[in-house]
C-alpha positions in Angstrom: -44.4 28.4 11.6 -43.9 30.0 8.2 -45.6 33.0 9.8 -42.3 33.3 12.2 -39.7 33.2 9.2 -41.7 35.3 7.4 -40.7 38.4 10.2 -40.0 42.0 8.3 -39.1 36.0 9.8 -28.1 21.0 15.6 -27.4 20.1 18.8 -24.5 18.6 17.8 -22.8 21.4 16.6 -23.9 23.3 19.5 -22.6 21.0 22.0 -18.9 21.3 20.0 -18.9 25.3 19.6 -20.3 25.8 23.8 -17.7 27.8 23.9 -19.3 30.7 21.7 -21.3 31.3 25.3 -20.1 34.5 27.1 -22.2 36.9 29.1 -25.1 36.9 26.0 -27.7 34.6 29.1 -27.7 31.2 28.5 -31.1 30.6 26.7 -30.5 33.4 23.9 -26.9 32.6 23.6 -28.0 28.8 22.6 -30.3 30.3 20.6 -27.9 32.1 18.6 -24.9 29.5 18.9 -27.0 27.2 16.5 -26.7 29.6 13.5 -24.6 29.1 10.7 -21.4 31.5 10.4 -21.4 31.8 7.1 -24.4 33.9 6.5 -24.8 37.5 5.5 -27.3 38.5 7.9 -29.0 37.6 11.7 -32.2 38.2 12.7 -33.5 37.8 16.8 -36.3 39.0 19.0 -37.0 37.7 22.1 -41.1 38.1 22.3 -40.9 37.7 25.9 -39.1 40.5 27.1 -41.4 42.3 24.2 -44.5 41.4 25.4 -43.8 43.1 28.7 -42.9 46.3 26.7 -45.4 49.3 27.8 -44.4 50.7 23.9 -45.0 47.5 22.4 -48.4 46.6 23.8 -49.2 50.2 22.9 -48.5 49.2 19.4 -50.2 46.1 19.7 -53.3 47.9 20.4 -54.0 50.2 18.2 -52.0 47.8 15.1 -54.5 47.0 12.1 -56.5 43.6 13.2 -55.8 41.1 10.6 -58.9 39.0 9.4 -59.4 35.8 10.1 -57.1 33.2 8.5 -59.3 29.8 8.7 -56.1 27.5 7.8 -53.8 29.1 10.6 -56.7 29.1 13.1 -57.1 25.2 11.7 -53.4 24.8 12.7 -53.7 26.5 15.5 -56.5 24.0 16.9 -54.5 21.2 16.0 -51.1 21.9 17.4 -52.1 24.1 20.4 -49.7 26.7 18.9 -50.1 30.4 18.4 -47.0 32.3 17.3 -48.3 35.5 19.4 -48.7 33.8 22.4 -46.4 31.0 22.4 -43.4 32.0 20.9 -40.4 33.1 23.3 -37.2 33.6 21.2 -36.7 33.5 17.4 -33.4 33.9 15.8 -33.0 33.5 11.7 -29.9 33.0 9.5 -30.1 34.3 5.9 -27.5 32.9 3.6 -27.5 34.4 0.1 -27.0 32.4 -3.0 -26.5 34.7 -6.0 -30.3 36.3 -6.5 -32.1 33.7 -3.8 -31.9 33.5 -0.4 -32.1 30.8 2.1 -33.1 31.0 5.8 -32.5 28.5 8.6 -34.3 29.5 12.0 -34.1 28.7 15.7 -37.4 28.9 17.2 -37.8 28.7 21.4 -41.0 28.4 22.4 -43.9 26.7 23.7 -44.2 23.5 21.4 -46.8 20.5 22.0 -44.3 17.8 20.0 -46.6 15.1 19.4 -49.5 17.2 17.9 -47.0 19.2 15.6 -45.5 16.0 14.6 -48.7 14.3 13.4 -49.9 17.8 11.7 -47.1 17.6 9.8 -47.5 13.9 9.0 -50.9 14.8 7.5 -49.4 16.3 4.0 -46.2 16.1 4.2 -43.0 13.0 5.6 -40.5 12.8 7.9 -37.3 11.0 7.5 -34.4 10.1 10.1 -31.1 12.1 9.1 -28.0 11.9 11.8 -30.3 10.1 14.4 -33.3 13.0 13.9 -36.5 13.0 12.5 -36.6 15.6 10.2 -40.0 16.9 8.8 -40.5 17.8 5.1 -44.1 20.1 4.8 -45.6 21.7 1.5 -46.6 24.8 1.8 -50.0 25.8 0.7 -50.3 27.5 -2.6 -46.7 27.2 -3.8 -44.5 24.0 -4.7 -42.0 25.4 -2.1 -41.7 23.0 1.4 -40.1 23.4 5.0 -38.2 21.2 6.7 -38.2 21.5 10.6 -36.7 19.3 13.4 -37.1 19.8 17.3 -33.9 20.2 18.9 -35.5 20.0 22.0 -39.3 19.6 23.2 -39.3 23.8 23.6 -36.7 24.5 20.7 -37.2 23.6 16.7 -34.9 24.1 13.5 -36.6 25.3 10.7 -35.2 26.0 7.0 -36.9 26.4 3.7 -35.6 24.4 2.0 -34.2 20.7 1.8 -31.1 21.2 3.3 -31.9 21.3 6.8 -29.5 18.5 7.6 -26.5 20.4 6.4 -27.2 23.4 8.5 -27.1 21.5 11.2 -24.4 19.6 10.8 -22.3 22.4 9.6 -18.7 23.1 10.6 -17.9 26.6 12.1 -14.6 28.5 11.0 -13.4 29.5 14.4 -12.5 33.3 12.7 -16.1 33.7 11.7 -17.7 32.7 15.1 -15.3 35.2 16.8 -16.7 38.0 14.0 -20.6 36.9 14.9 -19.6 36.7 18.9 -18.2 40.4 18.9 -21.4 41.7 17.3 -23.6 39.6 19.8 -22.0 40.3 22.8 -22.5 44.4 21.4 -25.8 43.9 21.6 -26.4 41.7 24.7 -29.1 44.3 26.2 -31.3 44.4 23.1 -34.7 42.3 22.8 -34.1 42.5 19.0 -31.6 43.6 17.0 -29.9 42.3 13.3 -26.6 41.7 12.0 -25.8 41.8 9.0 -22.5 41.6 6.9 -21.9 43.6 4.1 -21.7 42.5 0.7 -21.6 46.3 -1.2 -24.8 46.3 -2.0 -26.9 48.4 1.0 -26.2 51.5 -0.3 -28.0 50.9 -4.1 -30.6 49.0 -2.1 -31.4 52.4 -0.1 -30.5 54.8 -3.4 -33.2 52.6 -4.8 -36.0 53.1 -2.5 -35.7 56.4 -0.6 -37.8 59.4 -1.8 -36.6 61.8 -4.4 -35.4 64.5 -2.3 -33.2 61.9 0.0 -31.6 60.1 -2.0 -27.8 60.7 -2.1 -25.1 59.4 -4.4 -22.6 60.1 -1.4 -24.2 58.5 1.2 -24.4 55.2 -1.3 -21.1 54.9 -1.9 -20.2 55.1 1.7 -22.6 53.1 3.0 -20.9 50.3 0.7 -17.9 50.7 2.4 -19.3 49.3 5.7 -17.8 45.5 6.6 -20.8 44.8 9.0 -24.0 46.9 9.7 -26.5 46.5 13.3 -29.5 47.8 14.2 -31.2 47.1 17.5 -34.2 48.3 19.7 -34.7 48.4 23.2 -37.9 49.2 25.1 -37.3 52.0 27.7 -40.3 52.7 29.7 -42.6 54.4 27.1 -40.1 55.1 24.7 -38.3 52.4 21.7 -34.4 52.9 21.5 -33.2 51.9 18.4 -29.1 52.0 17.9 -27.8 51.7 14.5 -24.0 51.2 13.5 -22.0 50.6 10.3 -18.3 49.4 10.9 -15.5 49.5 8.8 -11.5 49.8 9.0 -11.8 53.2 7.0 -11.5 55.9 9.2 -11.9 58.3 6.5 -15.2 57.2 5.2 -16.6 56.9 8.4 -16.1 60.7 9.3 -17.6 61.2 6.2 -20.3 59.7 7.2 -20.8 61.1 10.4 -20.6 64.3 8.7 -23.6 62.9 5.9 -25.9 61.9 8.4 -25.1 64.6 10.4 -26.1 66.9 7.0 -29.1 64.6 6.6 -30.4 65.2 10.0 -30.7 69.1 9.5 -32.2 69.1 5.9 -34.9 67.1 7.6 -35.4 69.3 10.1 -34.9 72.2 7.7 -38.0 70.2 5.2 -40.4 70.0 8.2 -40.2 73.5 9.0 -41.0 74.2 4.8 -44.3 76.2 4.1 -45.0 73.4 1.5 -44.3 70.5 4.0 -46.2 72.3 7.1 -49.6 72.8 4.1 -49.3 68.8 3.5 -48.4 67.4 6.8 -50.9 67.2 9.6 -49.3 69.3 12.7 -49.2 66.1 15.1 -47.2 64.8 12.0 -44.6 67.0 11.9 -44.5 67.6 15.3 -43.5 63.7 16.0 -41.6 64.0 13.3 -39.4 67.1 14.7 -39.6 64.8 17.7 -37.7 62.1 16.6 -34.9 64.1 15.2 -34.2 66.5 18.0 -33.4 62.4 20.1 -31.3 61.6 16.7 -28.0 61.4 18.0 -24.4 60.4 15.5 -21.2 59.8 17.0 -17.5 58.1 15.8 -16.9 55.0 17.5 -12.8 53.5 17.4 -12.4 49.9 18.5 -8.9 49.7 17.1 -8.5 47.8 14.3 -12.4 49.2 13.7 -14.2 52.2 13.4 -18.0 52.4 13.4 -20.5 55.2 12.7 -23.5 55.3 15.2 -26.9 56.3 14.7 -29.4 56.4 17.7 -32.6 57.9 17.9 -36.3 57.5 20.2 -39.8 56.3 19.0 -42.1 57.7 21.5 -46.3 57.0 21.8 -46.6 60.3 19.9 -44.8 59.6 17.1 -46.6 56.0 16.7 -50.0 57.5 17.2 -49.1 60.4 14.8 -47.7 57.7 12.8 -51.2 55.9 12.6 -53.3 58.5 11.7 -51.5 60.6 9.3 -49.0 58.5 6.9 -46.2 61.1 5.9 -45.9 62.6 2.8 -42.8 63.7 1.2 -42.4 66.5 -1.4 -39.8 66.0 -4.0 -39.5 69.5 -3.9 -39.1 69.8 -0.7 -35.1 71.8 0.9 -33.4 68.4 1.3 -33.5 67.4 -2.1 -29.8 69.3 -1.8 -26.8 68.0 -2.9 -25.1 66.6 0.9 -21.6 66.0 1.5 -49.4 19.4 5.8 -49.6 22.2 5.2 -48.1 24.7 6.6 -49.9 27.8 7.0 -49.8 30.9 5.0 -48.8 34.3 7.3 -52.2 35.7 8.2 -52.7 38.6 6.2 -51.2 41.7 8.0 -48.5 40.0 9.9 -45.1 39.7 9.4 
């Protein structure tokens, strides 16, 4: 179960705020009416519409096999649960409190209640809070514990930390579920996707870690402008979608940053076509690479009160298999360095 926050990570409140249902389909929009609305980012996949992915099976296959992890096999004996196989929806909430964070997750699946509930029992208690019995489990290694309740016997709350009862029972400002609905209903047709809200800090984040010859003052400072940021994928026959789109009520910064990422798009393309970057990249490299950006597409959306920037582009088989076998390498040096306008178990090593 920790495994499942890890990806990349009640009911009462749910039966008040029904309402939050629309045209999302009724099992993921339960899902995702059970999250609090007062946190900075979203996270949800639905492995069953995944699993029948050609793309993600393809990826499946030729993914590094992680070794054998004797506690979560252990667990999975016990419980008669394996995240891979038995997991069919996960959506998690990430509230930020100054440098920590705190997630509180929604997990639909295939569950055998009694033998989770007594290999829970086995290191750690359980205590009833409004009318449920709420589960408090070490994890191993650390002095850090979950707390998990089911919902229902196919749907459990899970938060790291004590507080599990007060995410439940939280009350819902009935401006912020409106916000969260807008994005949701936006994103209806995705198997996964995240939301998250802005807090001026996503541009320094990406300043931080993109290579030498991307990084971009510019592009920092009008990424921070951006209220609320998305990014969903979609399986499409052999191909992954993915849709990214930054929304503010600026209309000036977000020309700007059509015509940014519009810049960044053909520096790329001008770096892959470098005689330096053709000597270090393999060819199947750079051709997946040259790929992906000729499907890049950036456009100027207006909702009214809103504008939004949007980014979508294609992973194909080639780039994931080019991907595999020759990691990419990226000169400092290279054109685009420009100036642009219990106990629960551990995640098995190699999953996320």
């Amino acid at each position: 179960m920790l495994a499942v926050v890890a990806l990349g990570l009640g009911a009462a409140a749910f039966v008040g705020y029904r309402r939050w249902s629309g045209s999302l389909g009724a099992e993921r929009e339960e899902t995702l009416a059970l999250l609090p609305t007062d946190a900075s980012a979203v996270l949800f996949a639905d492995f069953t519409e995944l699993r029948r992915a050609p793309l993600v099976a393809l990826l499946y296959g030729w993914a590094p096999k992680p070794q054998a992890d004797a506690e979560y096999a252990q667990f999975v004996k016990e419980t008669g649960f394996d995240y891979e196989r038995d997991l069919d929806r996960v959506a998690i909430a990430v509230e930020k409190h100054g440098q920590d964070s705190t997630l509180f997750a929604i997990l639909d699946g295939k569950f055998d209640r009694q033998k989770i509930s007594a290999y829970a029992l086995k290191d750690g208690s359980a205590e009833k809070v409004g009318g449920r019995e709420i589960f408090s489990v070490p994890v191993s290694g650390t002095a850090k514990k979950i707390t998990f309740t089911f919902l229902r016997n196919d749907q459990i709350a899970l938060a790291n930390d004590s507080n599990l009862a007060v995410f439940l029972g939280a009350k819902k400002r009935r401006e912020d579920l409106a916000e969260w609905r807008a994005r949701f209903e936006r994103l209806a047709g995705s198997p996964v996707f995240a939301v998250i809200r802005q807090d001026a800090a996503l541009g320094a984040a990406l300043a931080a870690q993109a290579p030498g010859g991307l990084r971009s003052p510019q592009l920092s400072v009008l990424l921070d402008q951006l209220q609320w940021i998305t990014v969903a994928g979609k399986p499409e026959n052999e191909r992954f979608r993915v849709v990214a789109e930054g929304e503010c009520t600026a209309e000036a910064a977000v020309r700007q940053l059509v015509d940014v990422m519009n810049g960044v798009v053909i520096l790329a393309q001008a770096g892959l076509n470098d005689a330096k970057t053709r000597q270090q990249l393999d060819p199947a490299m750079r051709d997946a690479y040259l790929e992906l950006l000729r499907s890049v597409d950036v456009s100027k959306i207006d909702r009214g009160d809103t504008k939004s920037v949007r980014l979508v582009f294609e992973i194909t088989p080639g780039f994931l298999e080019a991907a595999r076998k020759a990691p990419p390498v990226m000169p400092e040096s290279a054109p685009n360095s420009k100036r642009l306008p219990g106990k629960v178990p551990a995640p098995r090593k190699g999953h996320t």
